[in-house]
C-alpha positions in Angstrom: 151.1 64.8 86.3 147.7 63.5 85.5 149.2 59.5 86.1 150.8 61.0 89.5 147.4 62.2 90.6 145.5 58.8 89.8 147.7 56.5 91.7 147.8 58.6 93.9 144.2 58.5 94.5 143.7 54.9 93.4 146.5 54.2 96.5 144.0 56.6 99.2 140.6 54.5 97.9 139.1 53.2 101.0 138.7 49.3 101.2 136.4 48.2 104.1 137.7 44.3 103.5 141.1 45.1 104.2 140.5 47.3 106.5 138.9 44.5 108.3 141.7 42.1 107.5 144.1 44.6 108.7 142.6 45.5 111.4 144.7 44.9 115.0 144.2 45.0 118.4 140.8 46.4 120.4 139.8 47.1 117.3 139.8 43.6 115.7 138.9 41.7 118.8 135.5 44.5 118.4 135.3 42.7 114.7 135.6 39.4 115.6 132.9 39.7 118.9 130.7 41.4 116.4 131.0 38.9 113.8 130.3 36.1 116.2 127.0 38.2 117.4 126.0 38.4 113.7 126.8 34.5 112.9 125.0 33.8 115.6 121.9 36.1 115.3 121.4 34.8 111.6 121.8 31.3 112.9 118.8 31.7 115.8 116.8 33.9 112.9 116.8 30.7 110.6 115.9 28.3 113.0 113.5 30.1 115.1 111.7 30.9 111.3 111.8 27.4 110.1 111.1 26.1 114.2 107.6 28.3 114.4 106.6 27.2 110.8 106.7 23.9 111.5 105.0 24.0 114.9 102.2 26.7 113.4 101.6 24.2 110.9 101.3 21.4 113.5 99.1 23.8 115.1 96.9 24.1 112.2 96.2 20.3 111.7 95.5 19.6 115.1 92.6 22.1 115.1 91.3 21.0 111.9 90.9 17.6 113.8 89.8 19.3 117.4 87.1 20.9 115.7 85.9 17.9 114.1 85.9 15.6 117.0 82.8 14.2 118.2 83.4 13.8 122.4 86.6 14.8 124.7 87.9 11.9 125.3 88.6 11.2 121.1 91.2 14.3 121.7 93.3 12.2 123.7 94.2 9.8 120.8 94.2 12.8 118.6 97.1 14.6 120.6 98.9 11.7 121.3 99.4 10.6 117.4 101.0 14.2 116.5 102.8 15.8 119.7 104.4 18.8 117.6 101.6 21.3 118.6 101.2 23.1 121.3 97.4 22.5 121.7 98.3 18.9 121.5 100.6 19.5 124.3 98.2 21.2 126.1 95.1 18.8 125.8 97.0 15.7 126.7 97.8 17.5 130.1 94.3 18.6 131.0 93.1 15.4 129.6 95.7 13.2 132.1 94.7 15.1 134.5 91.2 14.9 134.5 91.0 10.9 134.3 93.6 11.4 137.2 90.9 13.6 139.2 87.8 10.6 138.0 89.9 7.8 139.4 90.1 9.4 142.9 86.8 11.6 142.8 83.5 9.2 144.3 80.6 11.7 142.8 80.4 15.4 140.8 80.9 17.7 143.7 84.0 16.2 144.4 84.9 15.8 140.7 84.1 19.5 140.8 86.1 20.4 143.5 89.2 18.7 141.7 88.8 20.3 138.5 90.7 23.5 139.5 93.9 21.2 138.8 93.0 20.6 135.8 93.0 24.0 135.0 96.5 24.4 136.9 97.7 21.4 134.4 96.6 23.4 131.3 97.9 26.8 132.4 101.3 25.2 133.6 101.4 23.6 129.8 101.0 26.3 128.3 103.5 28.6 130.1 106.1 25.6 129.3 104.8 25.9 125.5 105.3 30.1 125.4 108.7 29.3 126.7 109.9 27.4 123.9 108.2 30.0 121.5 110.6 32.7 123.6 113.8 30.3 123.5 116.7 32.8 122.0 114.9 35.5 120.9 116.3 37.5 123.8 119.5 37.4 121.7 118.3 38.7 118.9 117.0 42.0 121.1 120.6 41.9 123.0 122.1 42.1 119.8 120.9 44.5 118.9 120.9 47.0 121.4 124.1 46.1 122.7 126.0 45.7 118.7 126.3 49.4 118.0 127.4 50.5 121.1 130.4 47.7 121.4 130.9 49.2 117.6 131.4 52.7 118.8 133.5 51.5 121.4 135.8 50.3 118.8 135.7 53.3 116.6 136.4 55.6 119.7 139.3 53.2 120.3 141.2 53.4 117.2 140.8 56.7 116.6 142.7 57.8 120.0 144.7 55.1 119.0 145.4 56.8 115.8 145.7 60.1 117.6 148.2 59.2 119.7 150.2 58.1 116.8 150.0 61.0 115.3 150.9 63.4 118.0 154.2 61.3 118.5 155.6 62.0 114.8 156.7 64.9 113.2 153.2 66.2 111.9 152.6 67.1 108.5 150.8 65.4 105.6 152.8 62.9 105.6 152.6 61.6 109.0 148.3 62.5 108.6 148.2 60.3 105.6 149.7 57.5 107.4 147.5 57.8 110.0 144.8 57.1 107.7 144.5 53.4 107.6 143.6 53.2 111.4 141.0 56.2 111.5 139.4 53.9 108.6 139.9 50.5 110.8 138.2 52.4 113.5 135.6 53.6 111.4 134.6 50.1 109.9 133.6 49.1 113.8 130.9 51.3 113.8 129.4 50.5 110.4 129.9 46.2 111.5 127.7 47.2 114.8 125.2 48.7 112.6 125.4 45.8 110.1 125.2 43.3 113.3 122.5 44.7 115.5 120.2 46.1 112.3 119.3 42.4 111.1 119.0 41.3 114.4 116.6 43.9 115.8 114.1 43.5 112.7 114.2 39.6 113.6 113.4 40.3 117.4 110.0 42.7 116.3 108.9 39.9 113.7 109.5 37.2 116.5 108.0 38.8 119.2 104.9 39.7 117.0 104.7 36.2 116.1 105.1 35.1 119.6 102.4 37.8 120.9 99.8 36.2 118.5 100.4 32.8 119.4 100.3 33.7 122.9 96.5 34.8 122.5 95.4 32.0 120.3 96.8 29.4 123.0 95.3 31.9 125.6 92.4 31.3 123.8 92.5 27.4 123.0 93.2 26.7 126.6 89.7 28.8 127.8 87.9 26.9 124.9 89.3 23.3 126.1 88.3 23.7 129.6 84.7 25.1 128.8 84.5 21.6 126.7 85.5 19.9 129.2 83.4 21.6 132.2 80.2 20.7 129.4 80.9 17.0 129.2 82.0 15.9 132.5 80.5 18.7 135.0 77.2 20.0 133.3 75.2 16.2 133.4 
């Protein structure tokens, strides 16, 4: 009796792999979009991580030599020999611009006058530059509002598939325990949602309070490169 009772229960023990493997229908084409979501949430998570380092390191060794530099014009050659910033980015625009504006303007009220699209040039840059910072990341924050509710969907699926099934046998416990199986498939739905959009939301709040710092530091690079420029070319 004892043996009876433990295959018995070693027969009921709940497997969430092959419940996945087994899984058919609604319910597995729920896994499979899920699992997709997932692949590609951890995909954007790594590359958007190792992207921003790179860049924020960029970032880094371009000020080092910005802050170091003697006149204006020495940024040019500074930008150009490491494009991977986005201050670099943004100071070979405003200074293109400006020796655009000196070829055409005859004295400094005109030159004055002019410098307005410089700062259009640099504020134009730098929207372009917080775009690529924001590239993506609005999968991350569909993902993971959107993962537990396509989840659910498949839960409430399989269980009035499962339902059904069972109102059309005989009853009893025999017809309930063989029921089982897709109650559990429709079950695992909910916790692959969770398992999908969890990761993915926690990658959208790191991203987006990476990106929100980044956005004031450029905000305030771009304010400090024009006021350099307005004191060597405007204020003589």
């Amino acid at each position: 009796m004892v043996l009876t009772t433990s295959a018995a229960d070693s027969s009921m023990a709940f497997d969430p792999v092959q419940s996945i493997v087994e899984a058919q229908g609604v319910v597995f084409l729920v896994l499979v979009l899920l699992g997709s979501m997932s692949v590609i949430c951890w995909v954007i998570t790594f590359y958007k991580w190792l992207w921003m380092f790179q860049v924020r390191r960029a970032s880094k060794r371009f000020m080092d030599q910005y802050l170091n530099a003697d006149h204006p014009s020495d940024l040019l050659e500074l930008a150009e020999a490491d494009t991977s910033s986005s201050e670099s980015r943004v100071c070979i625009a405003g200074l293109e611009e400006l020796a655009r504006i000196r070829e055409r303007s005859n004295d400094m009220d005109s030159l004055a006058r002019d410098f307005v699209n410089v700062e259009r040039s640099v504020q134009r840059t730098q929207v372009i530059e917080m775009t690529r910072f924001e590239r993506w990341v609005s999968i991350l924050g569909t993902t993971g509002s959107t993962a537990p509710f396509i989840g659910l969907f498949g839960t409430i699926w399989g269980i009035m598939y499962a339902i059904v099934g069972l109102g059309s046998g005989d009853g009893g416990a025999g017809r309930l325990q063989s029921v089982m199986p897709d109650i559990g498939e429709a079950l695992i739905a909910t916790a692959i949602g969770l398992a999908a959009a969890i990761p993915a939301v926690m990658a959208y709040n790191y991203f987006v309070g990476r990106i929100r710092r980044v956005s004031l530091e450029l905000d305030g690079f771009s304010s400090d490169f024009l006021n350099l420029l307005r004191r060597f070319f405007l204020m003589r």
